[in-house]
N, C-alpha and C positions, 0 to 999 in steps of 0.2 A: 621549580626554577623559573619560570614564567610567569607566577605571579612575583617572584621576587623582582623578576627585570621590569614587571612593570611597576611595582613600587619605586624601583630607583628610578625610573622614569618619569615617574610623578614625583618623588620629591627635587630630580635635578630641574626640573618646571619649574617647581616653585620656587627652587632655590635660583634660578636662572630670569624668573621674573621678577623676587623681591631684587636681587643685582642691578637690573635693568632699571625697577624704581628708583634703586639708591644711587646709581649714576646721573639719572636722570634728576635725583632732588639735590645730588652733589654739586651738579654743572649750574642747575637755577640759582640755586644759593651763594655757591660758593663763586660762582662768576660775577654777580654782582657785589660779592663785597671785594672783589678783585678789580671791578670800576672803581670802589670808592676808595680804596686803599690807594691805585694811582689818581685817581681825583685829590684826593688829598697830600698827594704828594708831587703833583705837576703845582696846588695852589700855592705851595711852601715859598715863603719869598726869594730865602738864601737860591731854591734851584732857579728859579724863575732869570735873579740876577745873573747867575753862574754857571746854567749848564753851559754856555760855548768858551768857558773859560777853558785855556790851557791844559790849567793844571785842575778840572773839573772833576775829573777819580778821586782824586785825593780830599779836593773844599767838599764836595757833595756825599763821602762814602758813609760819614755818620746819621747823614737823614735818611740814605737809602738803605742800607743799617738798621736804625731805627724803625723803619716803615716796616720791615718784613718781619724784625721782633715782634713787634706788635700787632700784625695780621696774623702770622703763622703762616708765611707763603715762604716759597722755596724762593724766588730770583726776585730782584729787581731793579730793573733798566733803567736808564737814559741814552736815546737813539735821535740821532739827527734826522731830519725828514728824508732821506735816500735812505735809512735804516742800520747804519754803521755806529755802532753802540758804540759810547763816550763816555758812562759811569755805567757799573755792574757791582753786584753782594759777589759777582764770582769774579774776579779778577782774571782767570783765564780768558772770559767771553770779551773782556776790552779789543775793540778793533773788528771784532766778528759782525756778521750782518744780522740784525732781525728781520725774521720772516713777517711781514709785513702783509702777503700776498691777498689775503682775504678780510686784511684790518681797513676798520675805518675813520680809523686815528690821521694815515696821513689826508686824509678830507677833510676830517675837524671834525671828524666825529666817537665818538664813544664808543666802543666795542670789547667782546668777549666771545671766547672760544677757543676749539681745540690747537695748540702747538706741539710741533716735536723740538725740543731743547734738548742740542746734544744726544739724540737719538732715547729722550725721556717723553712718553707722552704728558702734555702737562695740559691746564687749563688756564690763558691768560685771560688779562684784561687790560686792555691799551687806552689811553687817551690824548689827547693831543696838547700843548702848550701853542696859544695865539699868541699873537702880536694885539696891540688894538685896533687892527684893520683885519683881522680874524686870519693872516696868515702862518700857517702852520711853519714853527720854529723847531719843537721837538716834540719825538713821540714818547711815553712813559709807560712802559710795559710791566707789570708784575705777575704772576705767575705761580702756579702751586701743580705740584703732579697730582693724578690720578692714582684715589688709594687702590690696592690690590684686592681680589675677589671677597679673601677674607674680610679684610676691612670694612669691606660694604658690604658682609652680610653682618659682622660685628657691630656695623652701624645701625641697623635696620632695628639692633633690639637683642638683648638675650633670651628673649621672648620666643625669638624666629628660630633659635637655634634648638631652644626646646621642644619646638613643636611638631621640628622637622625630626629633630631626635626622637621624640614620642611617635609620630607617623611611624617613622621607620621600624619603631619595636612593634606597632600594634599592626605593622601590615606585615613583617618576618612572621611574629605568630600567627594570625590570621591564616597565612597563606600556610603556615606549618599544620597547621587544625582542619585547611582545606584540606588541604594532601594525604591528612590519614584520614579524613572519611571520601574523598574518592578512592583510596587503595582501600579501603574498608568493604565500599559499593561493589568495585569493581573485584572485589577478591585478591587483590595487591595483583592484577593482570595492567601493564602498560600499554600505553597506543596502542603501538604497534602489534601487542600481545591479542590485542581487544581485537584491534581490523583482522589479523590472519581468523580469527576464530568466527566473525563473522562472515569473511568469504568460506571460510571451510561448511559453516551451517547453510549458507544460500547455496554453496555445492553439493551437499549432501541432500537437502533438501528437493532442489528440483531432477536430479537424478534418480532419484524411488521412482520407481514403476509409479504406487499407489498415489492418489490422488491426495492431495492434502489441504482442506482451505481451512483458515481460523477467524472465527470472528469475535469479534470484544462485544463488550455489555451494552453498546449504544448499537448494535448492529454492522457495524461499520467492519467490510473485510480485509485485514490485515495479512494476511499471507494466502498466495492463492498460485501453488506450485504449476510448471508447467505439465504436470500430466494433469492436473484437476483443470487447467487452461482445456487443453484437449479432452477430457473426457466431459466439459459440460459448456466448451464449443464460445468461451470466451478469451477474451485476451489480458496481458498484465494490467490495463488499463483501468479492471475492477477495483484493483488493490487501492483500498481506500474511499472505496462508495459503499454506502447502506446498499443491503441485499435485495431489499423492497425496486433499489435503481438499477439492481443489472437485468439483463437480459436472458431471465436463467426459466428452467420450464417452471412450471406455478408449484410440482410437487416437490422439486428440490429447494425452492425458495421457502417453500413453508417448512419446510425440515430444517435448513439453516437459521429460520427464522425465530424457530420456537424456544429455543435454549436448553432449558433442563439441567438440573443439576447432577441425575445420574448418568449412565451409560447406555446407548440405544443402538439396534441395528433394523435395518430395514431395508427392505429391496425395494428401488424406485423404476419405472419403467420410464423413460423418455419417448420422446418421437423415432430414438435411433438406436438409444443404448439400454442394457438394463444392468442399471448401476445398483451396488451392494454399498449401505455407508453404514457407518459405525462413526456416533458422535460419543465425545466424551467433555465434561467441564473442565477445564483448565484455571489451575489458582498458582498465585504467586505469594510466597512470605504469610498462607492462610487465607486470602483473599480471591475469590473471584472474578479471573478478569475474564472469563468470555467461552466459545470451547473452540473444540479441535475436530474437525470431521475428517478421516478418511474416507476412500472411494476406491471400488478395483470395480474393475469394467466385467460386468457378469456376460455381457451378449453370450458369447460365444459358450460360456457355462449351459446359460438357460435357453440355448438351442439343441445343443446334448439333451437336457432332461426333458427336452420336447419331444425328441427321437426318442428316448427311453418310454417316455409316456407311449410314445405310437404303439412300440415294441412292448410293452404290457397291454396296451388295448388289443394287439395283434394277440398276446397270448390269452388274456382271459377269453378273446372271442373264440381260439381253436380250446381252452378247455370248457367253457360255456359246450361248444356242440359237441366236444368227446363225451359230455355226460349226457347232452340230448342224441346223440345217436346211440351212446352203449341202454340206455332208455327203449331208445326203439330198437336194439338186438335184441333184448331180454325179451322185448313183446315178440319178435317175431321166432325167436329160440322157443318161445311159450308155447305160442299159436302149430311150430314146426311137432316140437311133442306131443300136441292134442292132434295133431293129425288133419287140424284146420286149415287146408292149403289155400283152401278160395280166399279165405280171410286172411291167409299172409298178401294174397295175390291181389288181396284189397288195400290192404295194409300199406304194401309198397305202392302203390297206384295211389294211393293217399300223398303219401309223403312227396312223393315224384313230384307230383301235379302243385303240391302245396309248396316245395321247392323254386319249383320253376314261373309260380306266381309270384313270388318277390322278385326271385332274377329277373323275370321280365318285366314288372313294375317298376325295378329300378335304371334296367336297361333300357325301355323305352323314352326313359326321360332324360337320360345321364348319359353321354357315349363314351365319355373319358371311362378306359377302364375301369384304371385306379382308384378314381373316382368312386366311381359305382361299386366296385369288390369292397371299398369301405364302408359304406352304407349296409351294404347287403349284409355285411361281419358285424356293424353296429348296431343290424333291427335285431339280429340272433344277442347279440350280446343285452342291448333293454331287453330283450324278451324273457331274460332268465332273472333279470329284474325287478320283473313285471310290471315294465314301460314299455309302451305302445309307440315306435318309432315308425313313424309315416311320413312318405314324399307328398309332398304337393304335387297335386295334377296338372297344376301350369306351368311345373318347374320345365328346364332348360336346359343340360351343357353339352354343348361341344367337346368333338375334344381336343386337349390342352396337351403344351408344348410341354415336356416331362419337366421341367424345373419348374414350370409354372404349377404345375400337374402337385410335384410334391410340396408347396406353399400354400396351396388350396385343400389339401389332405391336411394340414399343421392348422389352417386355421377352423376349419370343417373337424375334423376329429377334438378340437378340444372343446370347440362349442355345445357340441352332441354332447362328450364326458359331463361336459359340466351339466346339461341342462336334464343329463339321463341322473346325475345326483338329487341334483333337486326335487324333480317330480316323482324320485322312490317313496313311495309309501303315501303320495295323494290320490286322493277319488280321481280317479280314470285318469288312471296315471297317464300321459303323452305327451310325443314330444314330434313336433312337425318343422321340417326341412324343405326351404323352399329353395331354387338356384336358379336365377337368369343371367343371361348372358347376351340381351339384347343389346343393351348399352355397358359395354364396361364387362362390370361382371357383381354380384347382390347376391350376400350369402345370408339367410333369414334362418333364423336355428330360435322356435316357441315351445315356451317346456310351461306345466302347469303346476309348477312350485306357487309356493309362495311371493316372486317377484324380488324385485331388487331396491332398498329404500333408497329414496331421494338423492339423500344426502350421500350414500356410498356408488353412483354411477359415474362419478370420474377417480373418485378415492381405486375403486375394485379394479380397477387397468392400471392402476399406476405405482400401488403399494405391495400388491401379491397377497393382497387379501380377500375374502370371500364372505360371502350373506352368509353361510350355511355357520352358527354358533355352534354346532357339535365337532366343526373340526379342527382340531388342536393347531392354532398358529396359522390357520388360513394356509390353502389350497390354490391361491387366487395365481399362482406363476404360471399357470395355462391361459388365463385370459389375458394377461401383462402379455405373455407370445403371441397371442392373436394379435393385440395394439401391436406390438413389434413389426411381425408381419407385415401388416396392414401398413402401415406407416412405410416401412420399409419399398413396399410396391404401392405407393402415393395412395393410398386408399383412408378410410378412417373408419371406426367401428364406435358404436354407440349403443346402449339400451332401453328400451320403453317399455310400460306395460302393454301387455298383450292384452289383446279386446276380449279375451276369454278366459282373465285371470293369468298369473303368471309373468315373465319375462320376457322378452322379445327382444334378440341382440341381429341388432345388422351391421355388416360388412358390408361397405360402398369401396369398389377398386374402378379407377376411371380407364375408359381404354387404351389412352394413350401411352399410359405408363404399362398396361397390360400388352402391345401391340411391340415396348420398347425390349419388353420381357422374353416375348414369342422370339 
């Protein structure tokens, strides 16, 4: 219906401006032969002698008569110079005044233009009759109306009228031919149909918990919901910028950025969150236009299975020592049967003393309990390993504020796991723990695996993956927890090679954020 209003719109234009020209080429033409017509009829001798005769209607009415036969005009006057018509083709108008008011006939001049006659608009042309001292004796007015719309588009041509009639049919179809392939496009859904369904998708949309961002084939992010605002700490303001221009961590940028035409999950670790995404390609009508990434925010997941993790380190270390003390029952249940007492008596004086040499190498360094009873559970646990877990002699700690206390076990305990995996099964197998707490607080965990290649030491904190190619899908959401941690209490963790082969991970936490923690 709207392109139909606008075709009638266009053709009453055009039809409203060829009118315009035809009035306009009517008044040029036709006024001027409406000069000549009274030219020629003020020069006629009979009126010249006769208009102020008497009986001047009657001697004059056949030339005036005559004149307007032969023009094709509707009136024609003879008016005195005050304007009081004295011959007229209409005999009613005798005695009545011509409008004069804009003529320049009584000055003795020539003139055309618009009149109302009898309430007819018309178009005259006046001129004047002199004396031979150029005084104006009478004015001669003839006159023709203004043809009607039709007329003057009739005039214009039959040409005009076809054309507009052609328009008219090729813009009804047109616009009939538009209209079913928009209800075509659109699924025969109207406006109004189209808006409710797009507010209903933009509300359903940013109401999902899960994170949602999409992006098309040039990179550019096209829908970027308010939990994926919040879970990766930007604003709607992305929508619509290449992924390379926001301000997003480098590990989620390159995951948005890479495409793919299958389907992918992977757990990302940030500075704050440890986000879960699952991208997929999205196509339209067959086509490719970009993908789809969900997001659900794992923190709070992958601090559970940090606790879990502790809670299995806790248990393999108490069955690690149920099988090295029921070990040393049987030896001393042995030694009890043989009647060997000195040798139990040795036996235990063994164990006592060898006991109390760790506890005390690790208590002398470590005062934090917790601390320390971890350690001391983790040399017993590498040792059934057969990894050689050792404190450094310069190590350090104080002890720690119990919340600080259990962040320091989470990052300390996964470090160890990890480093006690590595070094299983290398020449002298070990793994050395250093802890100061001069400045801040430096947790230094050197295992003599094989090390960590180049290229995976910002990859392995940040994707939950691991060096070790034997373990199915990477193990790596213990160190992703340290980064967390770490980050979390302003700190940062990084890896280097060890000066005696191997890996070398430290933990740098500053003390101001440690002091805010206390």
């Amino acid at each position: 219906m709207f392109q139909l209003v606008v075709i009638a719109i266009v053709l009453a234009a055009v039809a409203a401006v060829s009118v315009t020209q035809s009035t306009d080429e009517f008044r040029d033409v036709r006024g001027q032969r409406m000069i000549a017509v009274a030219e020629n009829l003020a020069s006629t001798p009979i009126v010249r002698d006769r208009f102020a005769d008497p009986f001047a209607a009657q001697i004059l009415a056949p030339d005036v008569d005559r004149a307007v036969a032969l023009s094709g005009a509707g009136v024609a006057e003879i008016a005195d110079p005050a304007g009081v018509v004295r011959v007229s083709t209409d005999p009613s108008r005798i005695g009545r005044t011509l409008d004069m008011t804009d003529s320049g006939a009584p000055r003795g001049r020539a003139w055309f233009g618009d009149l109302d006659i009898d309430g007819v608009h018309s178009l005259a042309g006046q001129v004047p009759i002199n004396d031979i001292n150029g005084v104006v004796l009478a004015v001669v007015s003839v006159s023709e109306r203004y043809p009607s719309v039709w007329q003057l588009l009739s005039g214009a041509g039959e040409r005009l009228l076809v054309y507009l009639g052609l328009g008219a049919a090729l813009g009804t179809m047109a616009s009939w031919l538009l209209s079913r392939r928009i209800k075509r496009q659109t699924r025969g859904l109207e406006i109004a149909e189209i808006a409710s369904l797009a507010e209903h998708r933009e509300a359903l949309l940013h109401s999902i918990r899960e994170g949602v961002v999409a992006v098309n084939n040039d990179g550019l992010i096209t829908v970027l919901n308010d939990s994926a605002q919040a879970l990766l700490d930007v604003t709607a303001g992305a929508v619509g910028r290449r992924v390379d221009d926001v301000d997003l961590d480098p590990a989620v940028k390159e995951f948005l950025s890479s495409g793919g035409d299958g389907q992918s999950d992977v757990v990302i670790v940030t500075r704050t969150r440890v986000l879960a995404l699952n991208r997929r390609a999205a196509t339209s009508q067959g086509r490719r236009i970009g993908t789809v990434t969900t997001m659900r925010d794992s923190t709070e997941l992958a601090s559970m299975q940090g606790q879990l993790s502790s809670h299995k380190s806790v248990t393999d270390t108490l069955r690690a020592q149920t099988h090295e003390f029921a070990n040393q029952l049987h030896t001393i249940s042995g030694l009890v049967q043989l009647g060997e007492y000195d040798s139990v008596h040795d036996f235990v004086g063994a164990l006592t003393r060898r006991r109390a040499e760790i506890s005390d190498a690790v208590t002398q360094l470590v005062s934090d309990p917790a601390v320390a009873a971890l350690l001391i559970a983790k040399t017993s646990l590498a040792a059934e390993s057969g990894v050689a877990l050792t404190i450094d002699g310069d190590s350090h700690l104080s002890a720690l504020d119990p919340a600080l206390s259990t962040d320091v076990i989470t990052l300390l305990g996964n470090l160890i796991d990890n480093a006690v995996d590595v070094s299983e099964g290398s020449p002298e197998a070990r793994v050395t723990v250093h802890l100061d707490d001069a400045e801040g607080m430096t947790v230094t965990v050197t295992d003599s695996g094989p090390g960590v290649p180049e290229h995976l030491r910002e990859e392995i904190f940040a994707r939950g993956v691991t060096s070790k190619p034997d373990v199915p899908g990477g193990r790596g959401i213990g160190l992703a927890l340290v980064r967390l941690v770490s980050a979390q209490l302003g700190g940062t963790v990084d890896v280097t090679d060890a000066p005696s082969g191997g890996a070398c991970f430290r933990v740098n936490l500053p003390p101001a954020r440690l002091a805010d923690h206390a």
